[in-house]
C-alpha positions as CSV (number, residue, x, y, z in Angstrom):
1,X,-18.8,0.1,21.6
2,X,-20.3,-2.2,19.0
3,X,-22.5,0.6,17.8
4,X,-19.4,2.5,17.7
5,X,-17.7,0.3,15.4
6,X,-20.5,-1.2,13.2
7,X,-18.6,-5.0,13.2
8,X,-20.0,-8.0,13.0
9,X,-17.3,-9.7,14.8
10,X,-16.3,-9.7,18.7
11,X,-14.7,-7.0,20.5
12,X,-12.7,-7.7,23.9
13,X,-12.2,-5.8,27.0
14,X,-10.4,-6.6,30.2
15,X,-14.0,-6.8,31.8
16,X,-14.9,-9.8,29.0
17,X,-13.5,-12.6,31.5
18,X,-11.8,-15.4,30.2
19,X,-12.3,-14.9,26.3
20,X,-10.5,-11.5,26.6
21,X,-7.6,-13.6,28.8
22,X,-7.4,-16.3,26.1
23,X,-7.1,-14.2,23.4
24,X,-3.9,-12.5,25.4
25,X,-2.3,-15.5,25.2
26,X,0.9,-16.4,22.9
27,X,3.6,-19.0,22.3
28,X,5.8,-17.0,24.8
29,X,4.4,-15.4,28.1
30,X,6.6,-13.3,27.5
31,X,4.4,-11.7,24.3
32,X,1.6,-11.1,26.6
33,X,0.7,-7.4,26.7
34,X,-2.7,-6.2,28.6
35,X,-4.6,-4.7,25.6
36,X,-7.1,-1.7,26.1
37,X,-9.2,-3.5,23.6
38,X,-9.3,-7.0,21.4
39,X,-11.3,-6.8,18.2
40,X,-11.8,-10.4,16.4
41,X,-13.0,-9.5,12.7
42,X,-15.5,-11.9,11.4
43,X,-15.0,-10.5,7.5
44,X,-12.9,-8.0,6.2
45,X,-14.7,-5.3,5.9
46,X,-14.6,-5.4,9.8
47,X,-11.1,-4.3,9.5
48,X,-11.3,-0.7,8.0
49,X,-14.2,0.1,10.9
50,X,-12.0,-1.1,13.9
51,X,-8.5,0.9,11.8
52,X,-10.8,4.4,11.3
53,X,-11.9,4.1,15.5
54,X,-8.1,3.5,16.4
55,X,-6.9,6.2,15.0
56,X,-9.8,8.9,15.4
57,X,-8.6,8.5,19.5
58,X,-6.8,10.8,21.2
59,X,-4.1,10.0,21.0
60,X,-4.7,7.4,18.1
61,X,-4.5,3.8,19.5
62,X,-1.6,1.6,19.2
63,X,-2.3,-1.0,16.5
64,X,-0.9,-4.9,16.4
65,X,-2.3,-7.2,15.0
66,X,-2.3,-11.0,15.5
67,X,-2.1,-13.9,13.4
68,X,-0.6,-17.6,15.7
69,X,1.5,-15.1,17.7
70,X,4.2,-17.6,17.6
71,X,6.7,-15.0,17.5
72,X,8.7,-14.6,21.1
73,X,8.2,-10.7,20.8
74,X,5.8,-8.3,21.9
75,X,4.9,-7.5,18.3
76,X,1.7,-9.1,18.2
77,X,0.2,-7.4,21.6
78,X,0.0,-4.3,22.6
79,X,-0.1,-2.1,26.6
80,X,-2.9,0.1,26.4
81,X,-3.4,-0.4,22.7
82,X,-5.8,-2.0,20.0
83,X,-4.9,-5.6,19.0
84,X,-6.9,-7.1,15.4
85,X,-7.1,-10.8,16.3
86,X,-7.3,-12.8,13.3
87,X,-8.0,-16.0,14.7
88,X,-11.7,-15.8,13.4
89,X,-10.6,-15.6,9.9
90,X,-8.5,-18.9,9.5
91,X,-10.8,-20.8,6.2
92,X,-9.0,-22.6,4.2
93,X,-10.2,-23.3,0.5
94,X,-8.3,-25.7,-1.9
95,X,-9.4,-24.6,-5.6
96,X,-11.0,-27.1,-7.8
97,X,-8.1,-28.4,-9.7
98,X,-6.2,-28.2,-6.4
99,X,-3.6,-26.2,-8.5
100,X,-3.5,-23.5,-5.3
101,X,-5.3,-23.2,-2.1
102,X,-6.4,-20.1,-0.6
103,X,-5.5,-18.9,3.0
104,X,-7.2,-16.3,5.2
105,X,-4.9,-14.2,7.2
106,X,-5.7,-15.7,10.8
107,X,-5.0,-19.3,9.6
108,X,-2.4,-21.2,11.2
109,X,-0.7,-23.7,9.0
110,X,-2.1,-26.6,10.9
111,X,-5.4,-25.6,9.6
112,X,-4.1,-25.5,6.1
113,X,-2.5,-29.1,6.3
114,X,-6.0,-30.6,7.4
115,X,-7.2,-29.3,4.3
116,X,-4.4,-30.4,2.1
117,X,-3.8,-33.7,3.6
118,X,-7.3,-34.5,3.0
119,X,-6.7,-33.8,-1.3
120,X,-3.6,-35.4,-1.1
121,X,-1.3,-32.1,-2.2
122,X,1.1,-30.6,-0.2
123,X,2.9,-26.5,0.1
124,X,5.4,-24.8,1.4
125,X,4.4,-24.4,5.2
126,X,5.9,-24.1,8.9
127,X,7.2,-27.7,10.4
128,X,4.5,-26.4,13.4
129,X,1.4,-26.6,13.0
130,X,1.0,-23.5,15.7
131,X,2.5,-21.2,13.7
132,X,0.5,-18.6,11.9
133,X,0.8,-18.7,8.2
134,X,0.8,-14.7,7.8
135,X,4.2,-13.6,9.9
136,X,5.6,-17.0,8.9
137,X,4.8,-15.9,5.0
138,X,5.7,-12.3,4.8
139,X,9.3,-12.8,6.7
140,X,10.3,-15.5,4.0
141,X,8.7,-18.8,4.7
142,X,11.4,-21.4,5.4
143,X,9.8,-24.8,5.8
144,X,10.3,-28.6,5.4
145,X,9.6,-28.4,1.3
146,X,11.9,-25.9,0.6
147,X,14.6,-27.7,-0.3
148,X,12.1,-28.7,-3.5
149,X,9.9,-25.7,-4.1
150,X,11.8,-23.0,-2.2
151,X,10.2,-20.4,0.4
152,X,6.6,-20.0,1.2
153,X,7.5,-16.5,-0.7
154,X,8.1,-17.8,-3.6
155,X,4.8,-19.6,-4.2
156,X,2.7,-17.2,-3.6
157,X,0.3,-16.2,-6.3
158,X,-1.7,-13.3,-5.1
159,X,-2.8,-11.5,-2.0
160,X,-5.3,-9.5,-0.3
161,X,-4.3,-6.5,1.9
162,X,-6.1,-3.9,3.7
163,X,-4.1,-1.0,3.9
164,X,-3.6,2.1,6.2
165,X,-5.9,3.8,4.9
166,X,-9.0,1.4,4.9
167,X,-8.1,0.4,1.4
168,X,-9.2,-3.5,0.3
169,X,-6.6,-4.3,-2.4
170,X,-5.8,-7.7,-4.0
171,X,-1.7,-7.4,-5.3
172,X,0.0,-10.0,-7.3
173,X,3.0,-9.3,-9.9
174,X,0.2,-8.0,-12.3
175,X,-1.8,-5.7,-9.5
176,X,-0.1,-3.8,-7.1
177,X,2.9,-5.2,-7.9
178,X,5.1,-2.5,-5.6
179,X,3.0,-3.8,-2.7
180,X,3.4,-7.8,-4.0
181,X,6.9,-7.5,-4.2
182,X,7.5,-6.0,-0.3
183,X,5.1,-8.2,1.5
184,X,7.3,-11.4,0.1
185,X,10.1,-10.8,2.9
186,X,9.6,-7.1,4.0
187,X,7.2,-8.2,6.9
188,X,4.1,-6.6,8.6
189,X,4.9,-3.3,7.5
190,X,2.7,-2.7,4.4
191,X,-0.8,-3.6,5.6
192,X,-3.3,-6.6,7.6
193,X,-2.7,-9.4,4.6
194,X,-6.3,-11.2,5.4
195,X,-5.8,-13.6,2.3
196,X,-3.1,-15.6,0.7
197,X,-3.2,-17.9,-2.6
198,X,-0.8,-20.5,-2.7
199,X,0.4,-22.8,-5.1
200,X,0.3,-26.4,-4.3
201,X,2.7,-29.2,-5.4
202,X,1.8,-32.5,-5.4
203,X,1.9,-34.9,-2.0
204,X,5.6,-35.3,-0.8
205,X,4.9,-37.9,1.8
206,X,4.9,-40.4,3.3
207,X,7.6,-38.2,5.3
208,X,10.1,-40.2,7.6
209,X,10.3,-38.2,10.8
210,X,11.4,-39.3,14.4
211,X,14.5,-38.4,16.1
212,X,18.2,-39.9,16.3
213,X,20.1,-38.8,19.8
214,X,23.8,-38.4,20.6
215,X,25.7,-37.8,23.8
216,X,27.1,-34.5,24.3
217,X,30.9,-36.5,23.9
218,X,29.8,-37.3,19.7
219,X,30.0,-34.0,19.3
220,X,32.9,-34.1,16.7
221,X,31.4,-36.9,15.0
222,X,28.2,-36.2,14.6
223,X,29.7,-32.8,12.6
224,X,31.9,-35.2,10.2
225,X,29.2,-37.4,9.5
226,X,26.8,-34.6,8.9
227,X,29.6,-32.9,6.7
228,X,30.3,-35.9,4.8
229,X,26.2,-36.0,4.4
230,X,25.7,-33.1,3.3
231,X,27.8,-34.1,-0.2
232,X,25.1,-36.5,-0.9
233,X,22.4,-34.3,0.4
234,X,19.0,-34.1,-2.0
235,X,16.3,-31.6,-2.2
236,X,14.4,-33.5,-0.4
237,X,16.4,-34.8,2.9
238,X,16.6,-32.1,5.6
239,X,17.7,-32.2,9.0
240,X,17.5,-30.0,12.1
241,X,20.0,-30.4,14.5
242,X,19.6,-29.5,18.2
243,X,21.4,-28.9,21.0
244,X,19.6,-29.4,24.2
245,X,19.1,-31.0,27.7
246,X,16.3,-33.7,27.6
247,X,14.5,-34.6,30.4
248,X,14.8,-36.8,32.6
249,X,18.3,-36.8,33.4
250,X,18.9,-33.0,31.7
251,X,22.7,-34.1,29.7
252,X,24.3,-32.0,27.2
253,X,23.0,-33.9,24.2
254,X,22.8,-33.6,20.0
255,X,19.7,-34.6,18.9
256,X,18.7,-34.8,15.0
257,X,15.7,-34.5,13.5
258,X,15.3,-35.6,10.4
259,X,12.8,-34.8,7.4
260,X,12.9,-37.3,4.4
261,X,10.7,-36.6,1.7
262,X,9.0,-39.2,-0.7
263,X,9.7,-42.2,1.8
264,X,7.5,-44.8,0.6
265,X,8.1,-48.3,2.8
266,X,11.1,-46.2,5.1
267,X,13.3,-47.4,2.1
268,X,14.3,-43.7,1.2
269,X,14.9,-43.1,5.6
270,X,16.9,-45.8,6.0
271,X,19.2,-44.8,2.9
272,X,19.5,-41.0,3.5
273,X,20.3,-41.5,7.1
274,X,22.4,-44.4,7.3
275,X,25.3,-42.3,8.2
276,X,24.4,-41.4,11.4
277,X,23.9,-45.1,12.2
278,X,27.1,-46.5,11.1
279,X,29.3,-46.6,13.9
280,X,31.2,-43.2,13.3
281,X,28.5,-41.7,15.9
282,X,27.1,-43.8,18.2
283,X,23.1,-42.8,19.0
284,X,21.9,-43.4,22.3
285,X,18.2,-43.4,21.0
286,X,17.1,-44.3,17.3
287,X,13.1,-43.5,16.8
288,X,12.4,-42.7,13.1
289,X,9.6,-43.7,10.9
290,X,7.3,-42.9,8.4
291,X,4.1,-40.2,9.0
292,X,1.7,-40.0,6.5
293,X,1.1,-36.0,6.2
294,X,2.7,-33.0,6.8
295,X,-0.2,-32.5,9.1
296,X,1.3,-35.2,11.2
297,X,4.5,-34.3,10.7
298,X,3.6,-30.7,12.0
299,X,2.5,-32.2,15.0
300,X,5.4,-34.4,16.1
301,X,6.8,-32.4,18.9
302,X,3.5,-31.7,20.8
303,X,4.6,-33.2,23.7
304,X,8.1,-31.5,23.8
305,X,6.6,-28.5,23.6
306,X,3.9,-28.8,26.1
307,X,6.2,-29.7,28.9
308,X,8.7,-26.6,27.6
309,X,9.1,-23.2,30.1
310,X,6.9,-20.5,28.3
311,X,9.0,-18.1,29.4
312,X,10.3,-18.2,25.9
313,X,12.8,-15.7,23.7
314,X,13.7,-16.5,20.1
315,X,15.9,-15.0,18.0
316,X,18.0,-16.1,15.2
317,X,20.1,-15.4,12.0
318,X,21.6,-17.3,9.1
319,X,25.1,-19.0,8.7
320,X,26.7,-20.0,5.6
321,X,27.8,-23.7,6.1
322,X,28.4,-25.9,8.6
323,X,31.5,-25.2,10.1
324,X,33.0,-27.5,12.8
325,X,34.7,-24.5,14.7
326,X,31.3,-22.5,14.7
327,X,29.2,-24.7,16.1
328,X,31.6,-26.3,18.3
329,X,31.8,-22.9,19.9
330,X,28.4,-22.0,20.2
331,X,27.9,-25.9,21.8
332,X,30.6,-24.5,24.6
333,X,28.7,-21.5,25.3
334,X,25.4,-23.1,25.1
335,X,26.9,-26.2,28.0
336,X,28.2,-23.3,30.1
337,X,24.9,-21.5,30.6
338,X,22.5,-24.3,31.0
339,X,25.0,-25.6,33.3
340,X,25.0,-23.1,35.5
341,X,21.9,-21.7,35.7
342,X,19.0,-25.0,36.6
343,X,16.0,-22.4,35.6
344,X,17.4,-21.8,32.2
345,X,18.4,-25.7,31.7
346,X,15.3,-25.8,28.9
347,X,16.9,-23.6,26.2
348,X,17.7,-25.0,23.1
349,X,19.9,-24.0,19.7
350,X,18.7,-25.3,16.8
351,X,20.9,-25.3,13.5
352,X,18.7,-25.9,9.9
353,X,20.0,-27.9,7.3
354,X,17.4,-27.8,4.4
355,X,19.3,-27.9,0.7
356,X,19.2,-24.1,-0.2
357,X,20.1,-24.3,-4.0
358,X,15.8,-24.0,-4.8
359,X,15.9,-20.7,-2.9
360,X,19.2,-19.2,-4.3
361,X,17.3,-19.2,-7.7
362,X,15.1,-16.8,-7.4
363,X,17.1,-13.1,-7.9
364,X,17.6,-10.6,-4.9
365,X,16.0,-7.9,-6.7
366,X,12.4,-10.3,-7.1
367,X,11.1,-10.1,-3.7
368,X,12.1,-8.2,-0.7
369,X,13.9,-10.8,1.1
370,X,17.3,-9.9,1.1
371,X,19.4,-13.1,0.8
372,X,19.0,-15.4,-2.3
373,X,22.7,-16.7,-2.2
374,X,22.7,-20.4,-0.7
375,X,22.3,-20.3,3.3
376,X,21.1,-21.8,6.1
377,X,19.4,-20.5,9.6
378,X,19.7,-21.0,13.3
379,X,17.8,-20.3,16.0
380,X,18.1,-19.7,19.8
381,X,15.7,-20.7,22.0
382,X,16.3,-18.9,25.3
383,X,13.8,-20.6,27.7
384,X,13.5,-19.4,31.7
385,X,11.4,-21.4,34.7
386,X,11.1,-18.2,37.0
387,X,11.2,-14.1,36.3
388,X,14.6,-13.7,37.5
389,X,16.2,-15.5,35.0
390,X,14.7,-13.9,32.3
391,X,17.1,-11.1,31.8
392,X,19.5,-14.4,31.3
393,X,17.9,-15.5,28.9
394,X,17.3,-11.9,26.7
395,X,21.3,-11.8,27.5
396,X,22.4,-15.2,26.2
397,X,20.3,-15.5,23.1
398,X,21.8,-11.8,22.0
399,X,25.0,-13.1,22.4
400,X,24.5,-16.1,20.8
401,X,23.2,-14.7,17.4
402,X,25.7,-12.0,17.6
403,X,28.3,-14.5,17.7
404,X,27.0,-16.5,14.8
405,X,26.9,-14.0,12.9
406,X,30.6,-12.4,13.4
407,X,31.9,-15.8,13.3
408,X,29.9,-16.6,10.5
409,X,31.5,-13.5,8.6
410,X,35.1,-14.6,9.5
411,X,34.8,-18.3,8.4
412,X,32.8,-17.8,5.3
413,X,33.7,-14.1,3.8
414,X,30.3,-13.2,4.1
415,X,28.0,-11.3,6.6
416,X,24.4,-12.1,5.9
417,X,22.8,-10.2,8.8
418,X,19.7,-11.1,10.7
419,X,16.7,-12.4,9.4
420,X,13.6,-10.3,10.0
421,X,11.3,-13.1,11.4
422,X,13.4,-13.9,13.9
423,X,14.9,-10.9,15.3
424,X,13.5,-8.6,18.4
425,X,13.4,-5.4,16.6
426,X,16.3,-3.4,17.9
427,X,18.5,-4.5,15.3
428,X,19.4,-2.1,12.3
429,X,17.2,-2.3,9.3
430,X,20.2,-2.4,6.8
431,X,21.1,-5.4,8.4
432,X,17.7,-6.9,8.1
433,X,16.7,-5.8,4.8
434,X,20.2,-4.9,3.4
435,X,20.2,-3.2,-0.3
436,X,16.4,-4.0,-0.9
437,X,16.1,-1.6,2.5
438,X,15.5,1.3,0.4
439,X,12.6,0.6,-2.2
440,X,11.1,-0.9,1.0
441,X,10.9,2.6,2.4
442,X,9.6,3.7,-0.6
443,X,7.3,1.4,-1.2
444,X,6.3,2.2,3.0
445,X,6.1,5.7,2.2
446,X,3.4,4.9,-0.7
447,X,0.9,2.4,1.4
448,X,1.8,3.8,5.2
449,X,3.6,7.8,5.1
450,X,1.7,7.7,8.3
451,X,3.1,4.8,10.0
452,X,0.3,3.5,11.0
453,X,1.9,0.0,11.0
454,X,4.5,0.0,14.1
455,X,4.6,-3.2,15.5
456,X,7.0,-6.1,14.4
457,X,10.2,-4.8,12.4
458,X,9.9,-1.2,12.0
459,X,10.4,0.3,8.0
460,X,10.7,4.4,8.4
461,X,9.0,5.8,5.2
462,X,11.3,7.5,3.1
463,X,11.2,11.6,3.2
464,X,9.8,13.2,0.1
């Protein structure tokens, strides 16, 4: 087989033992798919070998490829097929006058922040370090500096793809610009991006971090003070806010979790979230303080997630304000199924509040992202103990977004549609990609008329 491909990295087969059962392995067990083969490039010119073998089968092999495989679909793995691991290829290289720092595909952004909170810059990266920088970049790239410097997207200087074809390309808005312009939002449908250049910004830190708990009674009250909040809101406060059952005692609670840029001496923490501590809503537990990185940061809920079911399902869409009556409902719905279902008790919703006005500058038509007005997005985190439960799970997190969304659309005027990084792939592509849905199948039927890319959200090439 290595003779066969002529690669100088490793290649895995159900017979490899525990490397080839480690490299199944994802954020969700439920991602796990029993490949027929596991190829881990060790440069990219390993890539266009293990592509040309693939497809020269009969029938050609399925083809996924992996970055963190955070994602809570199968879209990363593959039954019976060919998956390019690109955990070998995670270097990270800050340039010289640390203006940008470049990113090989298999990074995850934990190995990024080592390297930037070591020069003392910061970019716009996950808030886990787990999370692989590629599907996190080409699906947008919402993270804690947005509010500031926008998405991930939108710092991006240049790329290099290998495309279906074997092709090595580098694309930027001067070079390949067709190609540029769809991998910023139009996902893993245009080619294996094995390097990213990124601008940096300088360090945002120290970064107050921690959370601040309520009792599932504050409800109300925790939505006025965060209302009222959000009219003194800067670019660089954020807060997520959760609903979720901690353990030991497993109550319906609210549980923020705040991100304060530029805290020097927890003087900028105490001011920004003095709201939640002034009597309006009463926390039952107070823990914020000041981390020095964003590689700390990144790390902060280890331990949560550690102890959390990985029988996991994700998915997700955007919502245009915060409005009492949709989030109170979704907080019923939410109680009622954790209530009655003790396996399912570990699923979460989480609600993002990062200032959008730095992202709603850049024009729809500039990257393939379809939403550029001001919004926010939400996530449901649909977690089981045992297999019977799972279909519970699949149910109530479809229902969930489903609901956003249509509620969304009635309170606000607006439907925004799902968000391609968190969806499961059975929703419509107009919906995903909305009016930027057809250069995207143009621009498909340029770099992949053959579809060689069919994992993750699905782009049909557009007919001749």
């Amino acid at each position: 087989m290595t003779l066969t491909l002529n690669i100088q990295g490793h290649i895995l087969r159900p017979d490899s033992g525990e490397a080839y059962t480690a490299a199944l392995r994802r954020n969700s067990d439920l991602s796990v798919q029993p490949a027929k083969l596991i190829v881990q490039p060790a440069v990219y010119d390993d890539i266009p070998r293990v592509l040309a073998y693939a497809l020269a089968q009969t029938p050609p092999l399925e083809i996924a490829v992996k970055g963190g495989g955070a994602h809570s679909s199968t879209w990363a793995s593959s039954d019976g097929g060919l998956v390019i691991d690109l955990s070998k290829l995670n270097r990270v290289t800050l340039a010289e006058d640390k203006q940008s720092v470049t990113v090989q595909g298999g990074a995850l952004w934990g190995d990024v922040y080592e390297v930037t909170a070591k020069a003392g810059v910061d970019v716009v990266g996950s808030p886990l370090w787990f999370v692989g920088v590629g599907g996190f970049t080409l699906g947008g790239g919402y993270g804690p500096l947005s509010g500031e410097h926008g998405l991930a997207i939108d710092n991006l200087l240049s790329a290099k793809v290998v495309l279906a074809d074997g092709r090595i390309v580098q694309t930027s808005k001067e070079e390949e610009p067709d190609l540029f312009w769809a991998i910023r939002g139009g996902g893993g449908q245009f080619g294996i991006v094995v390097e990213f250049v990124f601008k940096t910004h300088p360090y945002a830190g120290p970064f107050g971090s921690g959370i601040i708990a309520y009792p599932g009674t504050e409800l109300e009250n925790v939505l006025k003070v965060i209302q009222e909040w959000k009219t003194t809101q800067t670019p660089a406060d954020r807060l997520t806010l959760n609903f979720s059952r901690p353990a030991p005692h497993f109550k319906p609670s609210i549980v923020i979790l705040p991100g304060v840029l530029h805290d020097t001496d927890g003087a900028r923490s105490k001011t920004v979230l003095a709201p939640f501590r002034d009597g309006t809503a009463k926390p039952v537990l107070d823990k914020v303080g000041p981390a020095p990185d964003m590689l700390t940061v990144s790390h902060a809920a280890d331990a949560a997630m550690a102890a959390a079911p990985k029988r996991l399902i994700i998915r997700g869409t955007f919502y245009s304000d915060m409005f009492p009556a949709l989030l109170t409902a979704v907080w019923e719905r939410w109680v009622a199924f954790t209530e009655g279902n003790e396996d399912v008790r570990g699923s979460a919703v989480l609600w993002d509040l990062t200032s959008p006005a730095k992202l709603a500058e850049v024009g729809v038509e500039e990257t393939a992202l379809k939403l550029r007005e001001p919004h926010y997005w939400m996530a449901v985190q649909g977690r089981s103990t045992t297999d019977a439960s799972v279909g519970a799970i699949r149910e109530f997190t479809a229902s969930i977004v489903q609901f956003v969304r249509e509620k969304n659309a009635e309170l606000s005027g607006r439907d925004l549609g799902w968000f391609v990084n968190l969806s499961q792939g059975n929703e419509k592509p107009e919906d995903v990609f909305g009016a930027n849905l057809q250069r995207l199948r143009q621009i498909k039927a340029k770099y992949d008329p053959k579809q060689v890319w069919r994992k993750g959200f699905v782009i049909e090439p557009l007919a001749e």
